[in-house]
VMD Tcl script that builds the backbone (N, CA, C; Angstrom):
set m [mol new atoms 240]
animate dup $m
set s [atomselect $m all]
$s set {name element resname resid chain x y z} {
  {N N UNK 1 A 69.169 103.896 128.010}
  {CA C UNK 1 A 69.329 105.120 128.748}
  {C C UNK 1 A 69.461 106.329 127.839}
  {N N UNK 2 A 70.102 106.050 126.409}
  {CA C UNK 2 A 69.765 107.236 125.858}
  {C C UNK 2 A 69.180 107.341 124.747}
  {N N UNK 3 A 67.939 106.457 125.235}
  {CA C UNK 3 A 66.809 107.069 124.194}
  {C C UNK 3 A 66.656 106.364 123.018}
  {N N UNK 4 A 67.457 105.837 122.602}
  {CA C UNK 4 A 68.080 105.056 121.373}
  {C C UNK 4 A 68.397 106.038 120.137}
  {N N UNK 5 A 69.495 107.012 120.994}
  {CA C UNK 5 A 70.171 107.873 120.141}
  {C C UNK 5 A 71.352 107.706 120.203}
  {N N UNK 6 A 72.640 108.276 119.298}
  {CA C UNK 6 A 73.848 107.661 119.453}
  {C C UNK 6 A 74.138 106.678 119.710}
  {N N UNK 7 A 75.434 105.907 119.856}
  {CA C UNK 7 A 75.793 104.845 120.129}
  {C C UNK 7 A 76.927 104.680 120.502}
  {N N UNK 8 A 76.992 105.031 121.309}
  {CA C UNK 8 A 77.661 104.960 123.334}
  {C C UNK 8 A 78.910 104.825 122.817}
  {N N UNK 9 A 79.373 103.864 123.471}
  {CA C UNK 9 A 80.623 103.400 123.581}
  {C C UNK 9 A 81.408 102.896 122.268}
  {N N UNK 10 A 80.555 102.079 121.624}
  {CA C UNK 10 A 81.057 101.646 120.322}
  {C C UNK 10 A 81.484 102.257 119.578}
  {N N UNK 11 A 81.495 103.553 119.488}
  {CA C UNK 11 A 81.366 104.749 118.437}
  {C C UNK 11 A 83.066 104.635 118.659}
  {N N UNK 12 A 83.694 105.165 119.355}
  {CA C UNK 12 A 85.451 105.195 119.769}
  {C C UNK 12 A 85.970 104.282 118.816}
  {N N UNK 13 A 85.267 103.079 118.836}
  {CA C UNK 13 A 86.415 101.747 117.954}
  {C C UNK 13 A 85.729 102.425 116.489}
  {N N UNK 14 A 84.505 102.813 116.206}
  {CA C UNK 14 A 84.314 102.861 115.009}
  {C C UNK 14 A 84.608 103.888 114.454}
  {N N UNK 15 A 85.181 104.965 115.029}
  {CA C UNK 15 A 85.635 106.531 115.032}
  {C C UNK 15 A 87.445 106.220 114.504}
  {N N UNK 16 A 87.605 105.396 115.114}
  {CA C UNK 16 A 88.953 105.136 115.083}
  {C C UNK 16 A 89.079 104.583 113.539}
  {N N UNK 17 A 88.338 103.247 113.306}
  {CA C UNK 17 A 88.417 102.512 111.698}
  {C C UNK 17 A 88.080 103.864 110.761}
  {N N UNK 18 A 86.884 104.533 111.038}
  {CA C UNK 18 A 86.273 105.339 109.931}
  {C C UNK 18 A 87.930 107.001 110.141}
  {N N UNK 19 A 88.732 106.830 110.909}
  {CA C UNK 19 A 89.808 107.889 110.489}
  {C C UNK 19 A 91.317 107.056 109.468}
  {N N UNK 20 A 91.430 105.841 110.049}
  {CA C UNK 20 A 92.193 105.317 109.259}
  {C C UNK 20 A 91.919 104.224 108.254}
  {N N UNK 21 A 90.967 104.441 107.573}
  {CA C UNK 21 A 90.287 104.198 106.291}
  {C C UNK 21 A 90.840 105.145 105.442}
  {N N UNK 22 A 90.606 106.230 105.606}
  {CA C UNK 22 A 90.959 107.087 104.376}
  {C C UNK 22 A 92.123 107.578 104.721}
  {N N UNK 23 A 93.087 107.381 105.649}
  {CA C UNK 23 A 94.692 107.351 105.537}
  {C C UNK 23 A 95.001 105.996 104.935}
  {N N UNK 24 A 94.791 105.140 104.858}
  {CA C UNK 24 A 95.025 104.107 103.969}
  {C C UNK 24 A 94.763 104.141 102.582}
  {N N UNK 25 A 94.041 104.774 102.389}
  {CA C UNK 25 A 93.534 105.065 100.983}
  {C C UNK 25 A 94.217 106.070 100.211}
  {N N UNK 26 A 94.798 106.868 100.679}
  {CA C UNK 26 A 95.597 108.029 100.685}
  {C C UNK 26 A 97.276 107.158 100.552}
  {N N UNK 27 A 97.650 106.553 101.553}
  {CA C UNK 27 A 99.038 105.640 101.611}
  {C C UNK 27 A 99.116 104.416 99.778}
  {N N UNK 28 A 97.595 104.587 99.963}
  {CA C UNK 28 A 98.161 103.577 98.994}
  {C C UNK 28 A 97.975 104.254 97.356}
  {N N UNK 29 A 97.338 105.511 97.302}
  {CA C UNK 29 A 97.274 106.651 96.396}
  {C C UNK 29 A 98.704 106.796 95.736}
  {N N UNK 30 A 99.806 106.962 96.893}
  {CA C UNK 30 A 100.987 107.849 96.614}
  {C C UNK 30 A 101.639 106.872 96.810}
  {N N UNK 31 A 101.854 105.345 97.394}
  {CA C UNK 31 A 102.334 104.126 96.812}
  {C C UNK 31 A 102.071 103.648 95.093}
  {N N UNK 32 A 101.318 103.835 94.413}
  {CA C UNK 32 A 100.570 103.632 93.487}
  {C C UNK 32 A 101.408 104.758 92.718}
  {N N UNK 33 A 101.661 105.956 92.750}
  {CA C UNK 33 A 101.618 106.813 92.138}
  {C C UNK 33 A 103.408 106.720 92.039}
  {N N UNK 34 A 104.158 106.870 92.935}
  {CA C UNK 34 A 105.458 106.929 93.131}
  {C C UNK 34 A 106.079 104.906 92.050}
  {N N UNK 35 A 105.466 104.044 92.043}
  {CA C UNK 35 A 105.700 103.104 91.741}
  {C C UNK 35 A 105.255 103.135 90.377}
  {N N UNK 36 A 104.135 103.881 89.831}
  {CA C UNK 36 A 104.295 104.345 88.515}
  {C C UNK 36 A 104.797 105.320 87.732}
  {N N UNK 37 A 105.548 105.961 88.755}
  {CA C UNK 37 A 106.582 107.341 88.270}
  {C C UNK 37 A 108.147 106.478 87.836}
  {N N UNK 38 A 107.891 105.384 88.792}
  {CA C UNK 38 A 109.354 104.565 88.783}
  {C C UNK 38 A 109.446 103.712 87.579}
  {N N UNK 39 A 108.674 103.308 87.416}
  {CA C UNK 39 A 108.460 102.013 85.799}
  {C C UNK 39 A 108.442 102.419 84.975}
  {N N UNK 40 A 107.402 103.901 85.089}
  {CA C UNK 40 A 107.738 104.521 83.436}
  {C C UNK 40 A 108.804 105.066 82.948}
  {N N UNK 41 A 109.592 105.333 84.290}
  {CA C UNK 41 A 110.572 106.331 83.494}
  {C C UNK 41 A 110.627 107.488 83.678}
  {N N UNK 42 A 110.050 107.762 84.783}
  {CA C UNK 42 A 109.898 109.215 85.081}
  {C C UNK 42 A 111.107 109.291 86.218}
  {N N UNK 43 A 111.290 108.588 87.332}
  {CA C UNK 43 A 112.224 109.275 87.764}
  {C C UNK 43 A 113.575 108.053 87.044}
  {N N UNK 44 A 114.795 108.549 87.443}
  {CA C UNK 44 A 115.640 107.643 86.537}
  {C C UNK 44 A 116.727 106.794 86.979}
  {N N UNK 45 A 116.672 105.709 86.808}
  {CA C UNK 45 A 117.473 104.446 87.225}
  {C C UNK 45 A 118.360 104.470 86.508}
  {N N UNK 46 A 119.981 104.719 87.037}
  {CA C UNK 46 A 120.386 104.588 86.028}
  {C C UNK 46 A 121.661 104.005 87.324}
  {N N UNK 47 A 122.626 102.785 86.767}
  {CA C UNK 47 A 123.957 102.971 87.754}
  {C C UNK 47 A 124.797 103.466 87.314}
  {N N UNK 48 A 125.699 103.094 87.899}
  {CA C UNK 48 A 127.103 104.575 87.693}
  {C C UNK 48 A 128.066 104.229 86.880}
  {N N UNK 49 A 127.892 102.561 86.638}
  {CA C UNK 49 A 128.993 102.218 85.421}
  {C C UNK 49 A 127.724 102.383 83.952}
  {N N UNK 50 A 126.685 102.547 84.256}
  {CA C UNK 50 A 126.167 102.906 82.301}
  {C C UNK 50 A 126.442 104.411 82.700}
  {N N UNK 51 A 126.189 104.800 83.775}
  {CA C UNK 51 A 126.927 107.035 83.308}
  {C C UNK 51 A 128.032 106.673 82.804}
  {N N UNK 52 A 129.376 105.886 83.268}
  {CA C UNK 52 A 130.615 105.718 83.246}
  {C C UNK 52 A 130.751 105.476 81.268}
  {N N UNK 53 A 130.193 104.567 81.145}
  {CA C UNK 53 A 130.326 104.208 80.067}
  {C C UNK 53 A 129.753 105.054 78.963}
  {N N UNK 54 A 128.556 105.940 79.354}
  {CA C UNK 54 A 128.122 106.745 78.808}
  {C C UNK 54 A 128.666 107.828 78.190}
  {N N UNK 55 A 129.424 108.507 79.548}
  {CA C UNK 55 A 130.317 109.266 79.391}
  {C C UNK 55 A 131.803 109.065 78.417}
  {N N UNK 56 A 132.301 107.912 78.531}
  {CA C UNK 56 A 133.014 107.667 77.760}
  {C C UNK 56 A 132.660 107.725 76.174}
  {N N UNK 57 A 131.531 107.040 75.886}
  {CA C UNK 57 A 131.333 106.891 74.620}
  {C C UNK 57 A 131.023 108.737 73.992}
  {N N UNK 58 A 131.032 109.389 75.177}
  {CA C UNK 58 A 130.807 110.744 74.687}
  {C C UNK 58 A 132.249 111.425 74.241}
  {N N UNK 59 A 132.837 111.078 75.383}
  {CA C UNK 59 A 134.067 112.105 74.484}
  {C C UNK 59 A 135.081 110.774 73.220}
  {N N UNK 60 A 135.168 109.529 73.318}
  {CA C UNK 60 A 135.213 108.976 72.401}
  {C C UNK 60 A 134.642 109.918 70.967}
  {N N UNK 61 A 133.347 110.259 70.987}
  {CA C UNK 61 A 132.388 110.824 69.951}
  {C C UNK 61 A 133.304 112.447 69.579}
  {N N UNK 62 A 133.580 112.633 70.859}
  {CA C UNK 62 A 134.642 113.968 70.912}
  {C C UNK 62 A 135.854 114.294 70.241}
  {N N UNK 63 A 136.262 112.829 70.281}
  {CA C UNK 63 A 137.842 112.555 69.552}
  {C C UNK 63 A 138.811 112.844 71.239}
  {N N UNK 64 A 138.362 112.798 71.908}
  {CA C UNK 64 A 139.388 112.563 73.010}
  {C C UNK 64 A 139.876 111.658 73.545}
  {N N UNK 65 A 139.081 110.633 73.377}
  {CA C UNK 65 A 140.139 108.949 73.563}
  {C C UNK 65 A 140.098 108.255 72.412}
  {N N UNK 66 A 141.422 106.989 72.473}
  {CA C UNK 66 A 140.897 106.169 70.910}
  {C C UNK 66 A 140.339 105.512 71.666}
  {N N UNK 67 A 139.903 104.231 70.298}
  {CA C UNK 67 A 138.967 103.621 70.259}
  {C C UNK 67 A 139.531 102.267 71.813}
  {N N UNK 68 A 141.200 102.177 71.090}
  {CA C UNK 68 A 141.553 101.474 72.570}
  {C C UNK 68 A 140.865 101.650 73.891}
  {N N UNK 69 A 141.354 102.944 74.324}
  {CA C UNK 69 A 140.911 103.736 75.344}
  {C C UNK 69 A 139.345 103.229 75.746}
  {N N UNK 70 A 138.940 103.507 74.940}
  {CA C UNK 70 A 137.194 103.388 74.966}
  {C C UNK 70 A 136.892 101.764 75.319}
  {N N UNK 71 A 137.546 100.517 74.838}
  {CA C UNK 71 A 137.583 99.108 74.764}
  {C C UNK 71 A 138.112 99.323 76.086}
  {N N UNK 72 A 138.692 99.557 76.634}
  {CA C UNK 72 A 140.020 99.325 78.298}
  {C C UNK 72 A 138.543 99.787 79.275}
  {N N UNK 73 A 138.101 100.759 79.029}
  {CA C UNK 73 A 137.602 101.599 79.826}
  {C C UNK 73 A 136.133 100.670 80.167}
  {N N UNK 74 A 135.689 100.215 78.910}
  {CA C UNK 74 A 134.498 99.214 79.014}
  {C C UNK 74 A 134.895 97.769 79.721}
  {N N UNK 75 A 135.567 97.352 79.046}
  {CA C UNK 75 A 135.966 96.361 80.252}
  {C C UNK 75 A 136.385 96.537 81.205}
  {N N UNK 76 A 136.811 97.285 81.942}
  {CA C UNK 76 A 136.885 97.600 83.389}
  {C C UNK 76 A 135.733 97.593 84.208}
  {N N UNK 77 A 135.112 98.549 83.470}
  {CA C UNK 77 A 133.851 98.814 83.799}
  {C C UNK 77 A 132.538 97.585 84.000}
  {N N UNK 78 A 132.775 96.866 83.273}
  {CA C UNK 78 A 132.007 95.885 82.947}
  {C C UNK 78 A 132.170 94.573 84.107}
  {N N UNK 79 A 133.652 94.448 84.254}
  {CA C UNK 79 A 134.227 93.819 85.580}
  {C C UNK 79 A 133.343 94.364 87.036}
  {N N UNK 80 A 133.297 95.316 86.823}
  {CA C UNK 80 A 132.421 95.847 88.348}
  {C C UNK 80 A 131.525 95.517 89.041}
}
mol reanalyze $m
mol bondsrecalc $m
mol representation Tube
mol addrep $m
């Protein structure tokens, strides 16, 4: 009936695959991208007992705790 132009009905399901094709492609762009921002080192993993400890070994470096202090503070920490 039409000529053997377009294609009727089918077109809807294939209209539909050919829009979320390239949202998938796109999802998995910025999956890809965010998961290699994470491994390298770009954004930063860090938990709160290596800040903890971090911090300590800083003012240790400061002369504000002894070395005790600094030993108490790591094992506590380390317990966590």
């Amino acid at each position: 009936m039409m000529g053997g132009y377009g294609m009727g009905y089918g077109a809807g399901l294939l209209g539909i695959f050919y829009m979320l094709v390239p949202l998938l492609i796109i999802g998995l762009i910025i999956y890809w991208a965010v998961r290699a921002a994470v491994q390298s080192g770009g954004v930063q993993q860090k938990t709160g007992h290596m800040g903890a400890i971090e911090i300590a070994e800083e003012r240790y470096a400061r002369g504000e705790i002894s070395d005790e202090e600094l030993n108490t503070i790591r094992s506590n920490l380390k317990k966590k």
